[in-house]
C-alpha positions as MATLAB code, in Angstrom:
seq = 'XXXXXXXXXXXXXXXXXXXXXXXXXXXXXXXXXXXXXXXXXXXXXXXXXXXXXXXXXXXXXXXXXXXXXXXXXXXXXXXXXXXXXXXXXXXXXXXXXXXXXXXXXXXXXXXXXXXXXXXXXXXXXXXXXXXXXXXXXXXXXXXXXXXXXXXXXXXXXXXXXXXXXXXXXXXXXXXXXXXXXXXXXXXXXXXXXXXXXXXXXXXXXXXXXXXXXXXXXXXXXXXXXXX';
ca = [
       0.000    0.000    0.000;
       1.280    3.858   -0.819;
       0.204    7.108    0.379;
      -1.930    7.600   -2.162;
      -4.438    5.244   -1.641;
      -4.168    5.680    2.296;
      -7.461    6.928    3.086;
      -7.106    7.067    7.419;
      -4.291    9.424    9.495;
      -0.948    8.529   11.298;
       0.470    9.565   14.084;
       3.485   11.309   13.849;
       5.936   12.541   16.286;
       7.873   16.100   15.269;
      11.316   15.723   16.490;
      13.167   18.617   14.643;
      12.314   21.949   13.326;
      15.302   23.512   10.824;
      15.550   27.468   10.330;
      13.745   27.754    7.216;
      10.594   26.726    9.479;
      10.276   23.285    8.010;
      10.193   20.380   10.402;
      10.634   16.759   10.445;
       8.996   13.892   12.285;
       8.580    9.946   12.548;
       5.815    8.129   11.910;
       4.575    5.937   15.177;
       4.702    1.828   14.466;
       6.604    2.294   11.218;
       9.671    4.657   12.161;
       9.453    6.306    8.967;
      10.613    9.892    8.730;
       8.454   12.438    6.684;
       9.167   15.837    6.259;
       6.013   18.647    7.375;
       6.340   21.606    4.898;
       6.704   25.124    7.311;
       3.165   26.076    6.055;
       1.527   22.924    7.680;
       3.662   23.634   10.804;
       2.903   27.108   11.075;
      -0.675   26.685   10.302;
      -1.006   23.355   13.040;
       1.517   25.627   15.527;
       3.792   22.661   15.900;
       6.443   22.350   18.078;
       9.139   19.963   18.486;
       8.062   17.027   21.027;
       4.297   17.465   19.519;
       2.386   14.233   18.423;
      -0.512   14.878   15.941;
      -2.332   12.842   13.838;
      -1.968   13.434   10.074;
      -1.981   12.396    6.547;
       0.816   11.397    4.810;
       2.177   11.495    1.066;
       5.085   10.723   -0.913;
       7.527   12.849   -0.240;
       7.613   15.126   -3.998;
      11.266   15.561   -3.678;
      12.475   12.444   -5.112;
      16.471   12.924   -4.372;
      15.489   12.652   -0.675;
      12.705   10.283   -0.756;
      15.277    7.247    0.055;
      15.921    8.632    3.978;
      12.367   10.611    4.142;
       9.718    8.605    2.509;
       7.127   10.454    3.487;
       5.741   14.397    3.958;
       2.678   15.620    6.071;
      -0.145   17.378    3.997;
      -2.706   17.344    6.231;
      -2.963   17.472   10.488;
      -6.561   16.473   11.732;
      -6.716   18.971   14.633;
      -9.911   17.394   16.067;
      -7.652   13.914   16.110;
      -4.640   15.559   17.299;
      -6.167   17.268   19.914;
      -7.563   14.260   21.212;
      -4.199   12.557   21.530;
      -2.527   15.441   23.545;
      -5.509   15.268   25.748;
      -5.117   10.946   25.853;
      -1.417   12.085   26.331;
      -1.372   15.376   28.689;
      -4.491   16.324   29.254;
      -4.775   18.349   26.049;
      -1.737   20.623   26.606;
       0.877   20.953   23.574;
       4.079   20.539   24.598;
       4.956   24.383   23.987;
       1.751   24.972   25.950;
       3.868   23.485   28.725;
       6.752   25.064   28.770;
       5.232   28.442   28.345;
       3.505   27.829   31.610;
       7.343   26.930   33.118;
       5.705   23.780   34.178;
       7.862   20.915   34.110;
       6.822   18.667   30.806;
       6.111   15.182   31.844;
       6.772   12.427   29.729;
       4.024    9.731   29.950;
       5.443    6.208   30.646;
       5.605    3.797   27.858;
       2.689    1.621   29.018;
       0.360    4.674   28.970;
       1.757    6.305   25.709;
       1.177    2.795   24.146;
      -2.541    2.697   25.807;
      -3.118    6.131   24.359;
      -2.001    5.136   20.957;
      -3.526    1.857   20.515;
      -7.301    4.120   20.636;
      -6.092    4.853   16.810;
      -5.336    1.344   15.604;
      -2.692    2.982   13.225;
      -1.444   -1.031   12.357;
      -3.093   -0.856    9.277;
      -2.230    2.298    8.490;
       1.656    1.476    8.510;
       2.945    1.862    4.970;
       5.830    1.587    2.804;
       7.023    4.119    0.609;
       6.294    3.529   -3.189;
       8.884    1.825   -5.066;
      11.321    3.519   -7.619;
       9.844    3.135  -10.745;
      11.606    1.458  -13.180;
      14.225    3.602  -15.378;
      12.035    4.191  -18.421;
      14.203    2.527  -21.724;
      16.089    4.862  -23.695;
      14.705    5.680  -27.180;
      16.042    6.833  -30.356;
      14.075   10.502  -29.632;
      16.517    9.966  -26.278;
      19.952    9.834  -28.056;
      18.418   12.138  -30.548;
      18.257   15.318  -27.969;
      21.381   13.740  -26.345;
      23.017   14.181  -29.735;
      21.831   17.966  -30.366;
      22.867   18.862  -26.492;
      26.611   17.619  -26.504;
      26.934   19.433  -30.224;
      25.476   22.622  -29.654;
      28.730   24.422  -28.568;
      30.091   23.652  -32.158;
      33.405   21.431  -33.381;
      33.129   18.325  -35.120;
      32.448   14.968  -33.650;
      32.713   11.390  -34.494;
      29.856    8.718  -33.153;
      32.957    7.721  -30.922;
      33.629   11.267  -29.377;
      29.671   11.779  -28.842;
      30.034    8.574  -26.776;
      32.173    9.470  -24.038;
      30.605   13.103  -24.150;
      27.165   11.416  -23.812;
      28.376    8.491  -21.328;
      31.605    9.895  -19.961;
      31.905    7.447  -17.024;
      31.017    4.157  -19.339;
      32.866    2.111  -21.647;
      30.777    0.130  -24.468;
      31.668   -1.293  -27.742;
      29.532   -0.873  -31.098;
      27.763   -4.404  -30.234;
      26.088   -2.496  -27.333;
      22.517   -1.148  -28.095;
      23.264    2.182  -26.544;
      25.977    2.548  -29.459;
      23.344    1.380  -31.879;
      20.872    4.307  -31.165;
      24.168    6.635  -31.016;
      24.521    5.692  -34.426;
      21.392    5.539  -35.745;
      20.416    9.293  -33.814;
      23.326   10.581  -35.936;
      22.545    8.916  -39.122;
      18.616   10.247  -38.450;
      19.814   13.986  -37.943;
      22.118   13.853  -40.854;
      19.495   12.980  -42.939;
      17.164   15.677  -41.646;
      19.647   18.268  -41.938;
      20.131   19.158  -38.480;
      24.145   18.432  -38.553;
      26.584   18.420  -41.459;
      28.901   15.645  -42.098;
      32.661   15.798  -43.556;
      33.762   12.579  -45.692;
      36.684   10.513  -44.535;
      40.180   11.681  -44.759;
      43.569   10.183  -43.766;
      45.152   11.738  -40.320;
      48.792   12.705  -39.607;
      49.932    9.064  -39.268;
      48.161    8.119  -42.508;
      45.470    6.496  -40.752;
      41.745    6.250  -41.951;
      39.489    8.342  -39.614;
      35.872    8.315  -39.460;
      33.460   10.892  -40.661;
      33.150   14.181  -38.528;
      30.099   15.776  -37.978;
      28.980   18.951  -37.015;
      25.438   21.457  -36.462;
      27.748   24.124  -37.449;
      29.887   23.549  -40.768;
      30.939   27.680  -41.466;
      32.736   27.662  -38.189;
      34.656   24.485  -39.287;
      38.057   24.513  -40.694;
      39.039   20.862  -42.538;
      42.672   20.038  -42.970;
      43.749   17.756  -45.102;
      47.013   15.744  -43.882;
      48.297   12.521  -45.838;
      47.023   11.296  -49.322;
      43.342   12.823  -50.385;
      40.743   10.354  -51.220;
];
């Protein structure tokens, strides 16, 4: 099950709040952290030590969502007062200390009493899973193609390679190479990049064609026999 389809609340306990007035909590029974946007704490008045009852979603920041599944969009206050007053008698923590009253912390037995009025067992949930890298395309290489030739020069299919995959070594047997080559081929044929015929290098070696998206700003010379 995800947080989409979770229709009931979870209790969370806020354990941090960071300067930028965002906070960050753990789900109760599942020990997930979530992250509670500063405009949900500010508008619930959360403090740290608080336990509310909430909704949960995936956390939209997918670069963090592998150490905080999960963010709070919603805090029931009818629910969450409830709790504090299973908990404390309906004081917030801040409550508490703004009174200079010392802030008692209930003993396990009756924080697990108090929570077990919510049954949140079934509402323990894992995050969603990673979906699956979607498979690279010809359209893919294509727009991979145009962005690493943009800043002008001439290329080979071998020198778009390493710009494209810089940290990976594949041979021309390797399907990656195979759309490199066929993107290329596609764009020369639209007209999008210009391509220069073979010529012989310094060493009188056969190179392979160069192309380029900008042919006025290229200067050929030829070196070695002319074919």
């Amino acid at each position: 099950m995800t947080t989409s389809n979770l229709q009931g609340l979870v209790t969370v306990s806020v354990h941090n709040v960071i300067p930028s007035g965002a906070g960050f909590g753990v789900v109760i029974g599942s020990g997930a952290n979530c992250m509670i946007p500063s405009r949900v704490l500010y508008a619930a008045d959360l403090s740290i030590g608080d336990l509310v009852r909430c909704k949960l979603i995936d956390n939209p920041s997918v670069e963090y969502r592998y150490k905080t599944p999960f963010m709070v969009a919603y805090v029931d206050p009818n629910e969450t007062a409830a709790l504090r007053l299973a908990i404390n008698g309906g004081a917030a923590p801040k409550d508490l200390m703004q009174l200079d009253l010392p802030l008692e912390q209930p003993t396990s037995t009756a924080l697990e009493a108090a929570l077990a009025a919510w049954d949140d067992e079934d509402d323990v949930v894992e995050p969603a899973p990673e979906p699956a890298p979607k498979p690279l395309t010809i359209f893919d290489v294509r727009d991979m193609v145009t962005y690493a030739m943009k800043p002008g020069g001439a290329w080979t299919v071998g020198d778009l390679r390493e710009a494209i995959w810089p940290d990976e070594e594949f041979g021309s047997s390797d399907p990656r190479y195979k759309l490199l080559s066929n993107a290329v081929r596609d764009l020369h044929g639209a007209g999008t990049i210009t391509a220069f015929g073979r010529r012989y290098s310094q060493d009188g070696i056969l190179t392979g064609i160069h192309y380029t998206m900008f042919p006025e700003h290229v200067s050929i010379t030829w070196t070695g026999p002319r074919v």
